[in-house]
C-alpha positions in Angstrom: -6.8 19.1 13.2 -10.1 19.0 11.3 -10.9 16.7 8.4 -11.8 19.7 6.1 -8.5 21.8 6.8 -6.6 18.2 5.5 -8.6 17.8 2.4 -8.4 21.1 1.4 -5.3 20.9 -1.4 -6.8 17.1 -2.4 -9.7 18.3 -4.8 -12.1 15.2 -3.4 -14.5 13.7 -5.8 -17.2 12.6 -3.2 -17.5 13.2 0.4 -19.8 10.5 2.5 -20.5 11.6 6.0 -19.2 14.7 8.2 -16.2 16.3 7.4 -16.0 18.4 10.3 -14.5 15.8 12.7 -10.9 16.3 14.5 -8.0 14.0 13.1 -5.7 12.7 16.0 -3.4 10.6 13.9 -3.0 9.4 9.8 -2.4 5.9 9.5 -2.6 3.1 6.4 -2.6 -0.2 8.0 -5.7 -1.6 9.8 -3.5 -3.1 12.1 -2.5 -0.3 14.0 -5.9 1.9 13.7 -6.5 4.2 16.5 -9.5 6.0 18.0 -10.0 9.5 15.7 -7.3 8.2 13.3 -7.4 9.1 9.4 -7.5 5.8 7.3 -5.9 5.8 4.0 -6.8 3.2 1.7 -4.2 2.2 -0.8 -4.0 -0.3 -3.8 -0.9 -2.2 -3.8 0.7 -5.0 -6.0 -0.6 -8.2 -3.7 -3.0 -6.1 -1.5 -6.2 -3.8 -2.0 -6.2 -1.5 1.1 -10.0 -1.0 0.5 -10.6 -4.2 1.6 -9.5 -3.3 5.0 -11.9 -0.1 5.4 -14.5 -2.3 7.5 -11.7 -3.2 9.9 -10.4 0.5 10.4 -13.3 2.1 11.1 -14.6 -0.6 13.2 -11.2 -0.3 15.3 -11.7 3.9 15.8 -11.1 5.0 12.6 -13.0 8.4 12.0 -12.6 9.2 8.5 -10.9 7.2 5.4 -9.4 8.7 2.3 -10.5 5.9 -0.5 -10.7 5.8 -4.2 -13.9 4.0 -3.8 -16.6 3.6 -1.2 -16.7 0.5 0.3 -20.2 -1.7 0.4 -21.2 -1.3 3.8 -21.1 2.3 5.5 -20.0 3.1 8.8 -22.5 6.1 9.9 -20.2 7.5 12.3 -16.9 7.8 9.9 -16.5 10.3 7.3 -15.7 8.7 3.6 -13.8 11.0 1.2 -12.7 9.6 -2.5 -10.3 11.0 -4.3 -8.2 9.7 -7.4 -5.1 8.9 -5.8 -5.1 7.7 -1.9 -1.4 7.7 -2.4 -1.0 11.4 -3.7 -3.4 12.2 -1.6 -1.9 10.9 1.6 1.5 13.2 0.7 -0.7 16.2 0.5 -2.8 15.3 3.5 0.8 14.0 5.8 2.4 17.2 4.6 0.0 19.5 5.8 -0.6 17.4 9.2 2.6 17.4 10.2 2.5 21.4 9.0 4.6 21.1 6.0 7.9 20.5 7.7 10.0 20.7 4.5 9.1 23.8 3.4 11.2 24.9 6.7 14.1 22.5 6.3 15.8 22.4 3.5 15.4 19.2 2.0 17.5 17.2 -0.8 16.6 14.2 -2.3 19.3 11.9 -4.6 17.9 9.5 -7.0 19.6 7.2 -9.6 20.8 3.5 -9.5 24.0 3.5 -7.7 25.4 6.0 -5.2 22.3 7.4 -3.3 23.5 5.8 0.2 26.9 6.9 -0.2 25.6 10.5 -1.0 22.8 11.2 1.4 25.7 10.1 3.8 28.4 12.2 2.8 26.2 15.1 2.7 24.9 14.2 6.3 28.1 13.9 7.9 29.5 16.7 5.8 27.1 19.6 6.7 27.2 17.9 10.8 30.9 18.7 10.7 30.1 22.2 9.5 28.3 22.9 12.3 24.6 22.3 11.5 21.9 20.3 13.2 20.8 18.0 9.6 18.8 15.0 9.0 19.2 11.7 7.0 16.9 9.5 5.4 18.8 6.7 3.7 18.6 2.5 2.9 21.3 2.2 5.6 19.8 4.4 8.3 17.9 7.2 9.2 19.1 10.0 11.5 16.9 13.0 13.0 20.6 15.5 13.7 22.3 12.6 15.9 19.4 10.2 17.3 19.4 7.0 14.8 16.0 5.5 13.8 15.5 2.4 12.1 15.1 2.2 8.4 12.9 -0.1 6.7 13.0 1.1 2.8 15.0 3.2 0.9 12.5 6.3 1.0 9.7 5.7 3.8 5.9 6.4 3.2 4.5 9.7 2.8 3.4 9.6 6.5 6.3 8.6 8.3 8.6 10.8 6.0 7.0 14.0 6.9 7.0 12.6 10.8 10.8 12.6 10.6 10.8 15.9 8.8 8.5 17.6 11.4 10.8 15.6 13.8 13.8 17.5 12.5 12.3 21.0 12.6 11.8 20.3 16.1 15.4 20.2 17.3 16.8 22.2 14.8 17.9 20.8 11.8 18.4 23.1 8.9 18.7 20.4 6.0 17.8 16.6 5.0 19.5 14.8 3.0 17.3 11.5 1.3 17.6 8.6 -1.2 14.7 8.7 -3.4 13.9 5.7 -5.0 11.7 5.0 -7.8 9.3 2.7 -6.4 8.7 6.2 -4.2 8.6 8.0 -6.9 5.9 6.0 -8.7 4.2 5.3 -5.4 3.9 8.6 -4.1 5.7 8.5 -1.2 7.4 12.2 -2.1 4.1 13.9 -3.0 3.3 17.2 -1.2 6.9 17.5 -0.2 8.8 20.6 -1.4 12.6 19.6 -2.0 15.3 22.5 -1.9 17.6 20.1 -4.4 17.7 16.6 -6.5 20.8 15.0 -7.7 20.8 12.6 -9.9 23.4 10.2 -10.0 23.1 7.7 -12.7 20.8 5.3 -14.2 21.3 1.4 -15.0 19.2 -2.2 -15.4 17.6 -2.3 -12.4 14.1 -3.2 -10.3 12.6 -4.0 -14.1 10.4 -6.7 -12.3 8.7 -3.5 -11.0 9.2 -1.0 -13.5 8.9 -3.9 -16.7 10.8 -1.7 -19.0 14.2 0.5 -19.1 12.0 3.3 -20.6 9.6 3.5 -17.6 12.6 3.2 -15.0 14.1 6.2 -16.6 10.5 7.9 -16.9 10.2 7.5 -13.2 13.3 9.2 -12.0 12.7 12.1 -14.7 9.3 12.6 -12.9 10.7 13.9 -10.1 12.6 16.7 -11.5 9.8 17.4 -13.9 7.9 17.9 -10.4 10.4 20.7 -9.1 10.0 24.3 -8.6 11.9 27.0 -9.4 13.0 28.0 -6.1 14.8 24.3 -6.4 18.3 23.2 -7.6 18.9 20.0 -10.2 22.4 18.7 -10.0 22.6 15.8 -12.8 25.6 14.1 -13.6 26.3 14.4 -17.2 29.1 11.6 -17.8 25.9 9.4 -17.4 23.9 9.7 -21.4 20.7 10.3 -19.0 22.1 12.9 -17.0 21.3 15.5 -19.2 17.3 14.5 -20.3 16.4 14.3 -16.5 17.3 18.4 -16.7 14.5 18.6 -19.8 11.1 19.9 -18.8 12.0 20.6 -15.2 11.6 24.7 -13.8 14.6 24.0 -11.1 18.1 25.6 -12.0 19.7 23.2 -13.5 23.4 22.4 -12.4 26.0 19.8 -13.8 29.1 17.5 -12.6 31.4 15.1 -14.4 34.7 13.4 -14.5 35.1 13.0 -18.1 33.1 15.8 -19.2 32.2 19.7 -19.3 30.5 20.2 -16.6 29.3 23.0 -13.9 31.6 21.0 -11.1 34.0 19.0 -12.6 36.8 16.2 -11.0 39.7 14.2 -11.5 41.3 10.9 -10.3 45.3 11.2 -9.7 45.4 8.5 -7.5 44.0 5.1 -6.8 44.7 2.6 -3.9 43.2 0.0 -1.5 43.5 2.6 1.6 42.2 6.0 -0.6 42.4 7.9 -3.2 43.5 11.5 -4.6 41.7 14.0 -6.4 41.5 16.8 -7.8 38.3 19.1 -7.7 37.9 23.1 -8.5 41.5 23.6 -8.4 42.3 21.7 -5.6 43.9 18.4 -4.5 42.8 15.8 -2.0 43.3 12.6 -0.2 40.2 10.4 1.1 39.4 7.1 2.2 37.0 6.5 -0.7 38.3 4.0 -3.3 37.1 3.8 -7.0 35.7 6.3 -9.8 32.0 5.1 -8.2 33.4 6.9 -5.2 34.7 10.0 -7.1 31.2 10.8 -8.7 29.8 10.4 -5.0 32.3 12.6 -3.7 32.3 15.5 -6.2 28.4 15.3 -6.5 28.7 16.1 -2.0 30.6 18.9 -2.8 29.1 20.6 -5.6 25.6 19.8 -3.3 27.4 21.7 -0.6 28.6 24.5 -2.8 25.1 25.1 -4.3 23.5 24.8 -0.4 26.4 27.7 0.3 29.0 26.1 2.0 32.4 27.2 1.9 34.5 25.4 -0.7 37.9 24.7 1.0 35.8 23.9 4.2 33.6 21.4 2.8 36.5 19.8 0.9 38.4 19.7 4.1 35.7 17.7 5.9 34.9 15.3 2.9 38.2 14.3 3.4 38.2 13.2 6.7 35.1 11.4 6.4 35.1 7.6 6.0 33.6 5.3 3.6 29.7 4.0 4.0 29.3 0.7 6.3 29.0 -1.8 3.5 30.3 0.4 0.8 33.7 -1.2 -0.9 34.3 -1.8 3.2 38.0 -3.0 3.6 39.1 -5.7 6.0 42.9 -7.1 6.5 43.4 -10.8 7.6 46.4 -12.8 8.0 48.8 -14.2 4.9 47.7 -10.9 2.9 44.3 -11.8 2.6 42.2 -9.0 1.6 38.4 -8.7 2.2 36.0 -6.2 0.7 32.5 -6.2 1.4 30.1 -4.2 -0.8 26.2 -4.0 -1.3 26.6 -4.1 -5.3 23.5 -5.5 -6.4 23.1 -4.4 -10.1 25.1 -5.4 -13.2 26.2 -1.9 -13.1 27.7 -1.5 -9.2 29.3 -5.3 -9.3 31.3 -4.4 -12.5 32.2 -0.5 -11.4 33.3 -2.3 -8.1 35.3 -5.4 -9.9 36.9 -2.7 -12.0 37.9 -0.8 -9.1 40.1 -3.7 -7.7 41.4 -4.8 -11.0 42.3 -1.2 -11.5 44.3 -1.3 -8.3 45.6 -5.1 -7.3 48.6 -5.6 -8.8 49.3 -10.2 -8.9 47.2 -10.8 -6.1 44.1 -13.2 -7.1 40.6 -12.5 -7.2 37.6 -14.3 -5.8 34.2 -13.4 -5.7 31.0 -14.3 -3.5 27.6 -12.9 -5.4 24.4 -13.8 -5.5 21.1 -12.6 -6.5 18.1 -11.8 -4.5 14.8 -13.8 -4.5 11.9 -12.1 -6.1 13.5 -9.3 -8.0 14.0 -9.0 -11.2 15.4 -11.8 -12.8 17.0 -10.5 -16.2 19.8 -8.9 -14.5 20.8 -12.7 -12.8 22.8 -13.7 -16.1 24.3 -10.6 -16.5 25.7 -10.1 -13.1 27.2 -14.2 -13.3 29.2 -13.3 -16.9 30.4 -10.0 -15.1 31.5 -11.7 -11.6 33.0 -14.5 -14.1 34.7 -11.9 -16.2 36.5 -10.0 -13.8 37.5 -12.3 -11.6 40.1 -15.2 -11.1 37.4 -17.5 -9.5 33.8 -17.1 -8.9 31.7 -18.6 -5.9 27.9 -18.2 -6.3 25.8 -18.2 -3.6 22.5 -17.3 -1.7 21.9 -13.6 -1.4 18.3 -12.8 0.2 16.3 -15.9 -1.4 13.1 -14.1 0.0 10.6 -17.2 -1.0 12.2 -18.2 -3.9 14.2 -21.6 -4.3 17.8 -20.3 -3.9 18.8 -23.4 -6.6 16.5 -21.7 -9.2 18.1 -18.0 -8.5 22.0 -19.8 -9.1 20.5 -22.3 -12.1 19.8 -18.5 -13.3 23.0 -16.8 -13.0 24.8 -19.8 -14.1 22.7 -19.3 -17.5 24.8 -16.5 -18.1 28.5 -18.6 -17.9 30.0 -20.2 -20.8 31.6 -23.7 -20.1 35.3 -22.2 -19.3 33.4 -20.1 -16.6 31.3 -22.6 -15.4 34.5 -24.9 -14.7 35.8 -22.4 -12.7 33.0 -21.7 -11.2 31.6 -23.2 -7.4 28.4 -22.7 -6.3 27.7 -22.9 -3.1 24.2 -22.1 -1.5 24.7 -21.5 1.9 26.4 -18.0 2.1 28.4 -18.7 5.5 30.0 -21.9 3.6 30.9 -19.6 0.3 32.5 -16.8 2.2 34.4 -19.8 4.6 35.3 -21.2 1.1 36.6 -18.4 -0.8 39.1 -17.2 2.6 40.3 -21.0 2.4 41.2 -20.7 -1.3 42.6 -17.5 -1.0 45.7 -19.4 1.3 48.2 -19.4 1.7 49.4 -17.2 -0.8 47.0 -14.2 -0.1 44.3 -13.0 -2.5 41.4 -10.3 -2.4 38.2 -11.8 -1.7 35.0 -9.6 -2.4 32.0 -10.7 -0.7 29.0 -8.4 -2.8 25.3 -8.2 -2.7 24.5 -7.3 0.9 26.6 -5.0 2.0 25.4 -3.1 5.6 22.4 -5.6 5.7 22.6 -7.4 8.9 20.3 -10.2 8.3 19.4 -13.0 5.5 16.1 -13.4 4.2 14.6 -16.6 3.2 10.9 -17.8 3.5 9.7 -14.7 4.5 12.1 -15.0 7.9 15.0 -13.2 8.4 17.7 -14.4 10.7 20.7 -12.4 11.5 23.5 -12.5 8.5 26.0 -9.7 8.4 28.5 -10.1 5.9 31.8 -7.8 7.9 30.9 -9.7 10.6 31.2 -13.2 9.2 34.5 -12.2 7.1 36.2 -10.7 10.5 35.3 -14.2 12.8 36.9 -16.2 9.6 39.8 -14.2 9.4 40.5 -14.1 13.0 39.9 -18.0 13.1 42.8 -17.9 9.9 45.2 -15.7 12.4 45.1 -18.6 14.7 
């Protein structure tokens, strides 16, 4: 494809060199240049992409989309400058891969908590109905059945309209993605044209990126201010946000709720360890879910489903059958009634709605916790998430989470900030994760408790110094509880 049919929709400032030169592939790290590639130059926190330019066109790069032009021109590559490399790039990968959205229908769920579990359902929901549908999600992403590995929680701009044009190719008819709000912010979503957004709810979270509440919430709003009116806005309206992300946007605006009015509305009748009962538009039914967290994510699925036109008692049917999220409230039985649940709560938020959830349910069995905090992240939430592990539990371990290249005694000398001296008595904290899960099955013997290990949920792997080294969490808790059969 030629340079000048990709910047057409990108309204260039300047143009250095030929424009008419053919584009084999788009790329954005100088590493992996190759011969007649597009460049794209992008600012990020630690790293200026322009500083790269010399080294892209020097390894094949024919033309670069930059926000400045570098010192030293290459006469045989094409410079264009816009405003925004990483706006641009959406627009550009959009119409290079030959706007694969605009033929799948695509539907993107943003908030704090619940986008995994979601995108999931709906995948798995709308494969049991019968049609070929993608995923793009934190946990995975699927083009209809083939898995491909997932690196963030909404991929660039590039490789999300690869897997798009990927899915138009064998079939699929709809996509179902997390949208984050670093994506937001960053671009990642520009130039794509989304059939629905959901939002789920918002809470204190990634404030080391976003420094205040007030941008967080500004970011998610942006994309349905960015909607069209061909588009759908499902917002749930027990959350006090739910209803200002509907404000300003041209999409038809659709609600759910638990607790209030609402377009698509549920209700918990039943609560246990192994599932739950509800009942939604007039009708009752069983699923492995546990928790109210769970009951938002299954009502928003459905109502999705209803406003993408699928039959209501057929969609409920399957929702039912389908089981929970690998490292969502994930359930595992050991010996001497020892209970393990394993979830990826990571926010004050998630830990507490997940801590509730089992207080709501256990009846005198004890409770022990293994949290931690990541490395590098925002920091104020670190207290908070201490006084709520401490608060709704029987006994607390803290350990390591992803320490990234932080000091992993700095990240618990922070949580344990948040503990008064009761808590702090009662307290352990232990920095090696295998030793605090090994730990907390030993104290809950021989008398049985429920032990949730939170933080990481499907991650497989631990990340300190920049390495990571294989760490799954269901796996660790299943070789300790088969070592306490024995």
């Amino acid at each position: 494809m030629l340079l000048t049919d990709l910047i057409n929709d990108v309204h260039p400032l300047a143009i250095q060199g030929s424009a008419a030169v053919a584009i084999r592939s788009l790329g954005l790290s100088s590493q992996t240049v190759e011969e007649g590639q597009l460049f794209f130059a992008l600012r990020g926190e630690t790293t200026d992409g322009h500083r790269f330019i010399g080294d892209a066109t020097a390894a094949g790069a024919t033309a670069v989309i930059c926000e400045r032009l570098p010192t030293n021109i290459d006469p045989c590559a094409c410079y264009v400058v816009v405003k925004d490399s990483r706006a641009a790039m959406g627009v550009i990968a959009a119409t290079f891969y030959g706007h694969p959205s605009r033929w799948v229908k695509v539907v993107g769920i943003t908030g704090t908590n619940g986008k995994t579990t979601t995108a999931t359902l709906l995948y798995r929901l709308f494969r049991a109905l019968g049609h070929k549908a993608g995923l793009l999600s934190t946990v995975a992403n699927y083009v209809d059945d083939r898995e491909v590995a997932a690196t963030h929680t909404t991929p660039d701009a590039i490789t999300l309209n690869r897997l798009l044009s990927e899915m138009t190719l064998v079939g699929c008819s709809c996509c179902f993605m997390e949208v984050s709000s670093h994506a937001i912010v960053q671009e990642r979503i520009a130039g794509l044209n989304f059939a629905g957004a959901l939002f789920s709810n918002i809470t204190h979270d990634h404030l080391d990126y976003h420094k205040t509440f007030s941008d967080y919430i500004r970011a998610k709003k942006t994309f349905f201010d960015r909607l069209s009116r061909h588009a759908f806005a499902l917002l749930n309206v027990d959350d006090r946000n739910g209803r200002l992300m509907g404000q300003n946007t041209n999409a038809a605006v659709k609600t759910y709720a638990l607790h209030t009015w609402a377009d698509f509305r549920a209700r918990i009748v039943e609560n246990a360890f192994d599932g739950m009962q509800l009942h939604i538009d007039g009708m009752d039914v069983w699923t492995p879910l546990i928790g109210t967290f769970n009951a938002y994510n299954l009502l928003a699925a459905y109502a999705t489903a209803q406003l993408l036109g699928a039959d209501k008692h057929e969609a409920l049917r399957l929702l039912s059958a389908i089981p929970p999220v690998a490292g969502r409230f994930e359930t595992l039985r050991g010996a001497d009634n020892i209970t393990v649940i394993v979830d990826y709560a990571h926010t004050p938020d998630a830990l507490q709605n997940v801590l509730r959830t089992i207080n709501d349910i256990r009846r005198d069995e004890r409770l022990i916790t293994v949290v931690g905090c990541g490395g590098n992240r925002d920091t104020a939430k670190r207290p908070l998430m201490a006084q709520i592990a401490a608060a709704h539990s029987d006994r607390v371990i803290f350990t390591s989470d992803n320490p990234r290249f932080e000091d992993p005694e700095a990240i618990l000398h922070d949580m344990k900030a948040g503990l008064d001296t009761a808590q702090r008595t009662q307290s352990l904290f232990i920095t090696d994760r295998r030793e605090a899960i090994r730990t907390a099955l030993m104290l809950a013997q021989p008398a049985g408790a429920i032990v949730l290990i939170a933080g990481k949920g499907h991650e497989k792997y631990q990340e300190v110094n920049g390495l990571r080294t294989a760490f799954d969490d269901v796996e660790v808790a299943k070789e300790m509880l088969e070592g306490i059969k024995k």
